[in-house]
N, C-alpha and C positions, 0 to 999 in steps of 0.2 A: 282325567281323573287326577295326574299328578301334579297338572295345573293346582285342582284344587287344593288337594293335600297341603300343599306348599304355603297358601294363604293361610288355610287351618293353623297351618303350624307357625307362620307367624305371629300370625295375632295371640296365641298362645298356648297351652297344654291343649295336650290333643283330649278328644270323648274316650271315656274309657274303652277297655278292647282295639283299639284302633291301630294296626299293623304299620307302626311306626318305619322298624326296621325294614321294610320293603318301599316305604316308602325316600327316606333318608338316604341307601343306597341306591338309587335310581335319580334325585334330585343332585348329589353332591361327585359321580363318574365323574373324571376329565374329560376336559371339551375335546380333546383329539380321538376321545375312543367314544362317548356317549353308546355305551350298548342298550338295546332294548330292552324294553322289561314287560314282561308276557304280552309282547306283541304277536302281530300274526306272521307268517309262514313268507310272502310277500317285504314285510316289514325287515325282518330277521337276514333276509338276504341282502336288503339294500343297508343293512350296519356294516359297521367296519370292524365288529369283534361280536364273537356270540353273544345271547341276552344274557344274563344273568336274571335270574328267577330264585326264588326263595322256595325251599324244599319246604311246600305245605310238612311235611314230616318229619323235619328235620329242629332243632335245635334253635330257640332263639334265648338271646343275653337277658339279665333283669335289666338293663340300662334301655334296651328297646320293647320294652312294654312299660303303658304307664300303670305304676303300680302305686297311686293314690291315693284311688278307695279301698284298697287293699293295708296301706298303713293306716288311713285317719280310723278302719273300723278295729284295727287293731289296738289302733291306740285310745279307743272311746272302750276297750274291754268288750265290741259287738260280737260275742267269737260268731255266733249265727252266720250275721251277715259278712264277718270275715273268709269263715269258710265256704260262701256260698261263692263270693267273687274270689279265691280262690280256686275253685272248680271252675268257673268262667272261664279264668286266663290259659288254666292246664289245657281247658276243651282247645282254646283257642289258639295256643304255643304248646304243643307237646311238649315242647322239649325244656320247657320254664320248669324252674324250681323254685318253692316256694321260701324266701328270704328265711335266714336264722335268727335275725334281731324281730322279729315280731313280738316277742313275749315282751321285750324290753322296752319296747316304747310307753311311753306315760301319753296319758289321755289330757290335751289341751283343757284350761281352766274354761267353762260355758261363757264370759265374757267375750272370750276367743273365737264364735264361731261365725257374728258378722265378719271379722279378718279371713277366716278361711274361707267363706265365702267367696271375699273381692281376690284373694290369693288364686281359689279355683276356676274363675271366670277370666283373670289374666288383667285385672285392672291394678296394674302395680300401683300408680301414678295415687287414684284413690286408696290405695291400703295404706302408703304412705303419708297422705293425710289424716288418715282416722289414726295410724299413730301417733301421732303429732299431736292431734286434736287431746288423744288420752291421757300424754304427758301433761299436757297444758293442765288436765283438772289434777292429775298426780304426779308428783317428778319420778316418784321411787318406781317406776310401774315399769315395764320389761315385758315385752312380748318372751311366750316362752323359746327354750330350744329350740322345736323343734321348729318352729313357726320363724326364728329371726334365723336359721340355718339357710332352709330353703328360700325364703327371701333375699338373703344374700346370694345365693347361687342363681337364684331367678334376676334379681338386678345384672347379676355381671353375664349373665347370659343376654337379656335384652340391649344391654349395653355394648356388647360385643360382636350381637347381630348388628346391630347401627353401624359399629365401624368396620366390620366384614363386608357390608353394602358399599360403603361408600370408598372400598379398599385403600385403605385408610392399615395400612400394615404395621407401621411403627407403631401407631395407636394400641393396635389389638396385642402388639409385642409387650408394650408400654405396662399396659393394663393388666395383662396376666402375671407379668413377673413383680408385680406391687403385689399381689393376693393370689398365688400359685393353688392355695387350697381352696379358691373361690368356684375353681373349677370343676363340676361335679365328673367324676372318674365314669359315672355309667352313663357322661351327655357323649354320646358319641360324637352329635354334629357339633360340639363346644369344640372337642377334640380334636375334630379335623380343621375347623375355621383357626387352631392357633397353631397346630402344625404347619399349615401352610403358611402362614405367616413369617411362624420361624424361620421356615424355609425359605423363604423368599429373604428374608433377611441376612442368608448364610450360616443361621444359626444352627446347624445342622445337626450336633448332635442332640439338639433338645427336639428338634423339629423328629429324630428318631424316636427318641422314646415315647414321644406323644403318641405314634403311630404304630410303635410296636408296645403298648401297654391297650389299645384295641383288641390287640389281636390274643393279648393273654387273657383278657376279662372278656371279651366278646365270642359270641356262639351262634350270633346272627350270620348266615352265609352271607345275605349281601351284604353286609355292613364289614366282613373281611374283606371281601373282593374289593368293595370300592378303597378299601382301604390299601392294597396293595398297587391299587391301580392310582391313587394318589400318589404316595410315598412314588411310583415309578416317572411321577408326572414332573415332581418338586424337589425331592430327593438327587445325589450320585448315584447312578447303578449301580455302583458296588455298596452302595448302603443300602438301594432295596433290594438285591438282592439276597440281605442276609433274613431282610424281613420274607422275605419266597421262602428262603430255607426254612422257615417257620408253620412250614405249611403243616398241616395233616394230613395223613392218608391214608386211604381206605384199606379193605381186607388186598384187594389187588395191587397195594404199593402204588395208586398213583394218588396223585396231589391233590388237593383242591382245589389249585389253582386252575388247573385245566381248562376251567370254563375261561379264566381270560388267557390262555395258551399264546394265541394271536395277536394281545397284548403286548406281554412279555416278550415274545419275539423282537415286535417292531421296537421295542425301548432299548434289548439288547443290539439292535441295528442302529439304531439312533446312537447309542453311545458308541461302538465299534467305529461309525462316522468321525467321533469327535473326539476319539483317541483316548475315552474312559476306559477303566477297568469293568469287564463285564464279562459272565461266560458267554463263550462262544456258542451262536446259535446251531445249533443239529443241523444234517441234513433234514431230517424230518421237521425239523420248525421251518426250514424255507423252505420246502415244500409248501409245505399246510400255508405259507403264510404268501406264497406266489399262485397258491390255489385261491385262496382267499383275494388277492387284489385282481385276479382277472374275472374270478366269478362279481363283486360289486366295481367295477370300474371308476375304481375313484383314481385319478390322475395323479392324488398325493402318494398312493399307493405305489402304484404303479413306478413312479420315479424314486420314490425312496429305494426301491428293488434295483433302479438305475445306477443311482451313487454307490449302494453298497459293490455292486457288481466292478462298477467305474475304479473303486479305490483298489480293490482285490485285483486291479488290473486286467479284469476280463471284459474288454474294449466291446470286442461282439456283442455280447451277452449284455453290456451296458448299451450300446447302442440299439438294439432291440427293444428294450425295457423303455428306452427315453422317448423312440418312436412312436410306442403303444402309447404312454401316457399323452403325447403331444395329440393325437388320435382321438382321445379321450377329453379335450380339452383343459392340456396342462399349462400353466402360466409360466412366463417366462422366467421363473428357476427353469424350470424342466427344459426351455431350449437351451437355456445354458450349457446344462447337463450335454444335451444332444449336441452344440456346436464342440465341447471338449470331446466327446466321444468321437463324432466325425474328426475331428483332428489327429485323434489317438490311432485311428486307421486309415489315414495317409488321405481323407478325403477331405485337406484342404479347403479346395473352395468351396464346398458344399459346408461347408465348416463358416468358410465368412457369410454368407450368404442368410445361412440363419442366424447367427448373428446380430448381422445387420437389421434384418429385418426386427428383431427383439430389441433394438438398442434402446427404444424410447421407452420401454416397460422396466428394463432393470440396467442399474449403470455398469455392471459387473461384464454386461453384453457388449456393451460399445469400448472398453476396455479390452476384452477379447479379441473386438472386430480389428480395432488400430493394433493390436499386437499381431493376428495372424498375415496381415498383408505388412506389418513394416517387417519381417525378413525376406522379402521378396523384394520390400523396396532400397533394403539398405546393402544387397550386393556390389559388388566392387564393379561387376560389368554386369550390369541389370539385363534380366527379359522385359522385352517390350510387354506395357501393360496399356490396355485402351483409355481411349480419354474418359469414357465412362466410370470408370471405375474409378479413377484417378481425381476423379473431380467430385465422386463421391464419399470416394474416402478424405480429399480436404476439406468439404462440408461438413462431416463428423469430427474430424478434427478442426475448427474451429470452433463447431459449438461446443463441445465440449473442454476446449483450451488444454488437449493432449501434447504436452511436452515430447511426449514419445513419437508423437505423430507428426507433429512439425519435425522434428530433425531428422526420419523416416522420408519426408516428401523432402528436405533439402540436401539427406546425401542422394537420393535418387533423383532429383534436379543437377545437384554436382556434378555427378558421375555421366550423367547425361548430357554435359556440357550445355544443361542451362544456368548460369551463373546467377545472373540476377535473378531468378525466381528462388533460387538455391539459399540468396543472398539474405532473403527475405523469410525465407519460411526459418532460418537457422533465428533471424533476429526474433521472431516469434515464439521458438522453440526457447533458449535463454532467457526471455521473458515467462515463459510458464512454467520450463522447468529445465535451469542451469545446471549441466552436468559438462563433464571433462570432453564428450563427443560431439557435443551440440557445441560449446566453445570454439572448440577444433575446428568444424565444419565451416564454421563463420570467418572464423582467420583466414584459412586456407579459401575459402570463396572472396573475399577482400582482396586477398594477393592475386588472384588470378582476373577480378575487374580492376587490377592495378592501381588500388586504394591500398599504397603501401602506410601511409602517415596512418590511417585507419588500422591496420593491421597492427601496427604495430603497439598502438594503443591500446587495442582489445587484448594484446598478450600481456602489456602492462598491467592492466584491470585486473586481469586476473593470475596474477605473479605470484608465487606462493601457494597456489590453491593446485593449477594445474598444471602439473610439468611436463607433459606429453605438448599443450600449448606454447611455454615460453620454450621450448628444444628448435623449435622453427625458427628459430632468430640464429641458431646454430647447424642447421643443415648445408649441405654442400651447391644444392641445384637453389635458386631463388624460387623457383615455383615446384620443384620436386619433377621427379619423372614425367611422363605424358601419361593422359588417363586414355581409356580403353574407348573413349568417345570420338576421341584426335583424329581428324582426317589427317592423309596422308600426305606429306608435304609436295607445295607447287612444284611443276616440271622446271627448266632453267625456262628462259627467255628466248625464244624463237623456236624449241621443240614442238612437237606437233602434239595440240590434247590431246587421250584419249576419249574414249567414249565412258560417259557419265555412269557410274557402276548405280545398278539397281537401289531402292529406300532402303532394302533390307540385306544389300548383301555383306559379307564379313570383308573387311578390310585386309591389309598387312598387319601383322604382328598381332592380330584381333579385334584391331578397331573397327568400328562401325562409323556411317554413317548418322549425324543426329537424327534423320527421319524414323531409325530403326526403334528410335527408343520415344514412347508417351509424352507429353507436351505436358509441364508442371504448371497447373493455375497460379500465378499468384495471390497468397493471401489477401490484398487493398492495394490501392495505389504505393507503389516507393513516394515515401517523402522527398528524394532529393539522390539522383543516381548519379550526375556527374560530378565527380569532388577528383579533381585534380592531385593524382600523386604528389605527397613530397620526398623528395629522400631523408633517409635519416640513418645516420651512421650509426655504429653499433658504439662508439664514444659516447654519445649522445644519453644509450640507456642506463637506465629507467626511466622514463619519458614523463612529465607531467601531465593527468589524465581532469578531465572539468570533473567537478563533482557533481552533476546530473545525470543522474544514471540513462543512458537512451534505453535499456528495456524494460519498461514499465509501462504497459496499455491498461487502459479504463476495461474493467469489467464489458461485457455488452449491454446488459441491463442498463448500467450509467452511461454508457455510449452514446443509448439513443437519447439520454436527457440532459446531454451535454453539447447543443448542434454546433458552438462556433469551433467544438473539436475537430480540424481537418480530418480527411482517412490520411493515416499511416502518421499520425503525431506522436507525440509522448506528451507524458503529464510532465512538467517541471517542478523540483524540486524547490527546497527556500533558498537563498543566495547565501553564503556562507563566505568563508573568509580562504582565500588560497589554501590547498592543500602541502604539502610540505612533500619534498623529492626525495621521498626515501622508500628503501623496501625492507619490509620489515618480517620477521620471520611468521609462519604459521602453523599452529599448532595444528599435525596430523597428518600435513604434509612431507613429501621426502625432500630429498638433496635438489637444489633446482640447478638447469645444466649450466647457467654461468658461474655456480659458483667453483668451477673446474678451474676459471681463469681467473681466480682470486679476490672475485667482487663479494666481501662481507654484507652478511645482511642484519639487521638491526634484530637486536631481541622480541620474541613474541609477547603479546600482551601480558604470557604470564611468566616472564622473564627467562623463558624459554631459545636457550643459544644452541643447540644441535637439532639438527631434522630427526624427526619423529613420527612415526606410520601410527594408523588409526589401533587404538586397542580391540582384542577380541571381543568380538557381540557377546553380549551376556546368556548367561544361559538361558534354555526357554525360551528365544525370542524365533522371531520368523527371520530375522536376518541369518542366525545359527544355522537355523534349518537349512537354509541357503546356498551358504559358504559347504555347509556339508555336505547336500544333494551336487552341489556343482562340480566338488574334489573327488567323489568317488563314481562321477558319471552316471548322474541318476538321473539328471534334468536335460531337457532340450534346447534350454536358453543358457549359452554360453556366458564367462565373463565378460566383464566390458573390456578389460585390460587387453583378452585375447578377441574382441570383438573391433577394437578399433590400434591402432598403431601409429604408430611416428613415419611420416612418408619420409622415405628415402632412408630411412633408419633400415638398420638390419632383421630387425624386430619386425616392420613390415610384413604382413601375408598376402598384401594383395596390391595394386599399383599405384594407388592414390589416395592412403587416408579414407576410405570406406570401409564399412565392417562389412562384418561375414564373406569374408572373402571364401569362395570354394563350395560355399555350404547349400545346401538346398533350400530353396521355399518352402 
């Protein structure tokens, strides 16, 4: 039936009597709440908010009844047939009052009533012809008021349902605000199609008053509710909440709103999410509104009761929530949810696990997955982890070219004393995503395959940027301390071996055996692993670096459609002209540690001669947020600064230039 209504009412003015406002509020609900409207008992349960239904008895606006025949007989002087379709409407809207401009209207000229005619059958397109036509045999001729009123309002209505259709919103903005009075104050649905617009424009506080001038001239129940239930869809909560406050209420002080209770709840949840203003919902609203998502099982339900619970920090009770929904067939937001929730209560792997399994439905998943196993990988003296896992977590990390996750598998190949794989995964890491620990990792993996000319060069490359990097050219040990991998040094010569210590037993001083610790795939073939140390005196620096950058790989997509590209190449750069042996300062950066021993550095590009630290994040941003969760101990992911260290430095926490020293998985 409201299929039909909907065609009715496009093609044009509805049959007189025809219960417009029931229909109207039932076609134009929000698509997140769609309530029913006098459906059955069955139906009502599987919504996602009570029906709203129009009180046969109750109140409806003049804007929701067509009151047509009731002006043209006014204005022909018929009082008969005026009053007769006035008792129609009363029979039919109780709660109608009969207009006070009725005496006043004048009766159209009789040439006029083929136009009313083509006007009341909705064929605008021909009325505008026959005016035309009229002009043509007279110029002076002028359809009357009342006739060129409603014609106007009638164009800018058809013309604003076309570009409502075709969401076409600038359009609809466009168009009202050239002819603001075009819009008839009692078209409800005109009303709603340019508040939403507005709203969607940001234009918000026109997008209110549109919404809350419904609510002062409307008396239609559904045509309020749906209005609230807009305004909550389009709208700031605290803007529609002020349109709630507008409610009425009965002898017993409650609202009208009521019937969408369940509603409003979820919107005040929705925002309480997203860090709007909004009153706090009752106990008794999540009640009603936790009764409501387990009685219809919708999954969206069910997990919004998740996050809300997850941010309030009630881990349980979020985890619960996210299970049901997953249960219910929720999509992977909802395991998201559930893999943060499992984390939040110390179950870890059952935290990667799902995850993983979600990683190809939301990217947000596989992000998750590489960060809950890279603290496990990037301990100083790692637990053994199986090649299973190992080789699935580099699988994920390369298809999705996680920076985080290469330098995750190359301090955990490090520290494991696999160099070369270590060696490799850190050069992949730098290429996706160049930070001060993936630099580090890489150096320090060079020095220890004794590619000192190498090393030395990557601390050049990036001089100025990261000082924890070039501080290595200034430590006391050449390779720094022994890491926690180090077997224990050979017996003299002619001593008697011992017996071969178990794959997993502990060493001296904590070392293990390599067996003890998971086997690092390499990402592709090494291009090229034997390169012969050279020395290079510390005279010598700042070193001359080629201007082809080696981290730079082909997307994979172009990979495959690039075949003479060997595995493990670079792209080359264009040939250029010698670089020039100088270091020059960088804006952002601090003190670098040679300049202790008096080596000046060149001005920075923007004529910048002293070291200078990054400025404060602006406000508002998510880095703020950040910096401030991290200082007052609110977050579980540490600084990088205290996550990784200058080996052999006193700063140091752990034995070799790996992070999280100490810390748990």
């Amino acid at each position: 039936m409201l299929e039909a209504l909907a065609r009715r009412r496009s093609r044009g003015p509805a049959p007189l009597g025809l219960p417009m406002g029931v229909a109207l509020a039932a076609l134009t609900l929000p698509a997140l709440t769609l309530p029913a409207l006098a459906q059955g008992p069955g139906a009502e349960e599987a919504s996602r908010a009570p029906a709203i239904v129009v009180d046969p008895t109750g109140s409806a606006a003049n804007g929701m009844v067509d009151e047509s025949a009731l002006r043209y007989y006014a204005a022909q002087k018929q009082t008969a047939r005026m009053k007769a379709e006035a008792a129609r409407l009363k029979q039919l809207y109780p709660g109608w009052t009969e207009p006070t401009d009725l005496d006043t209207l004048q009766p159209s000229p009789p040439e006029e009533a083929p136009l009313w005619d083509l006007f009341t059958a909705g064929r605008f397109d021909d009325l505008y012809a026959a005016i035309a036509a009229r002009r043509t045999v007279d110029g002076s001729w002028q359809p009357s008021e009342e006739l060129a009123r409603k014609l106007r309002r009638a164009g800018f209505r058809s013309r604003l349902k076309g570009l409502a259709s075709a969401r076409r919103n600038l359009d609809v903005v466009a168009l009202y605000r050239a002819d603001p009075s075009a819009l008839d104050p009692s078209d409800v649905e005109s009303i709603w199609i340019v508040a939403d617009a507005l709203a969607a424009e940001e234009a918000t506080a026109q997008a209110y008053n549109l919404y809350k001038s419904v609510l002062d001239t409307s008396n239609d129940t559904g045509a309020r509710l749906a209005t609230i239930q807009k305004a909550m869809s389009n709208l700031p909560m605290a803007a529609a909440e002020q349109l709630i406050a507008l409610g009425r209420t009965d002898s017993d002080g409650n609202s009208e709103f009521r019937r969408i209770a369940i509603d409003i709840t979820r919107a005040r949840i929705v925002a309480f999410l997203h860090d709007e203003a909004a009153h706090e919902p009752t106990t008794t609203d999540i009640a009603a509104f936790q009764a409501q998502a387990r009685k219809t099982g919708d999954p969206r339900e069910t997990g919004l009761l998740g996050w809300y619970a997850y941010k309030r920090q009630q881990f349980r009770e979020a985890l619960d929530w996210f299970k049901l929904a997953i249960s219910r067939g929720g999509d992977a937001m909802i395991a998201h949810g559930l893999a943060h929730s499992l984390r939040a209560v110390g179950m870890t792997r059952e935290a990667e696990e799902v995850a993983y399994a979600w990683r190809d439905k939301y990217v947000g998943n596989s992000i998750l997955f590489i960060e809950l196993l890279e603290r496990k990988l990037t301990q100083a003296n790692p637990a053994f982890i199986d090649l299973d896992r190992i080789n699935r977590y580099a699988k994920v990390t390369l298809a999705s070219s996680s920076g985080e996750g290469a330098q995750a598998l190359g301090w955990y190949a490090y520290n494991s004393c696999q160099f070369d794989a270590a060696l490799e995964w850190f050069q992949h890491g730098i290429a996706w995503l160049p930070s001060e620990s993936t630099v580090l990792g890489y150096a320090l993996a060079l020095q220890r395959l004794k590619r000192t000319r190498e090393s030395l060069e990557i601390v050049n490359r990036y001089d100025g940027l990261f000082p924890k990097v070039v501080d290595l050219l200034f430590r006391e040990g050449p390779e720094g301390p022994p890491l926690a991998c180090s077997v224990a040094a050979a017996p003299p010569a002619g001593a008697r071996q011992p017996a071969a210590p178990a794959a997993t037993a502990v060493l001296a001083n904590g070392a293990r055996a390599p067996a003890a610790y998971g086997r690092v795939p390499k990402p592709d073939i090494s291009a090229n692993g034997a390169v012969r140390p050279l020395p290079v005196l510390r005279s010598e620096f700042p070193l001359s670096v080629a201007s082809e950058n080696p981290f730079r790989y082909l997307p994979a997509a172009l990979a495959r459609q690039v075949p003479e590209r060997s595995a493990g190449g670079f792209l080359a750069e264009p040939a250029t002209g010698a670089p020039p042996l100088v270091a020059r300062r960088v804006p952002g950066a601090g003190t670098m540690p040679y300049e202790r021993y008096g080596f000046a550095l060149l001005p920075g590009y923007n004529g910048l001669t002293q070291a200078s630290t990054l400025s404060d994040p602006p406000a508002g941003t998510q880095w703020q947020d950040q910096q401030a969760a991290g200082a007052n101990g609110q977050t579980r992911s540490s600084r990088e600064s205290d996550r990784f260290g200058i080996p052999g430095s006193q700063r140091a926490t752990f034995v070799e230039a790996g992070p999280n020293a100490g810390q748990q998985p």
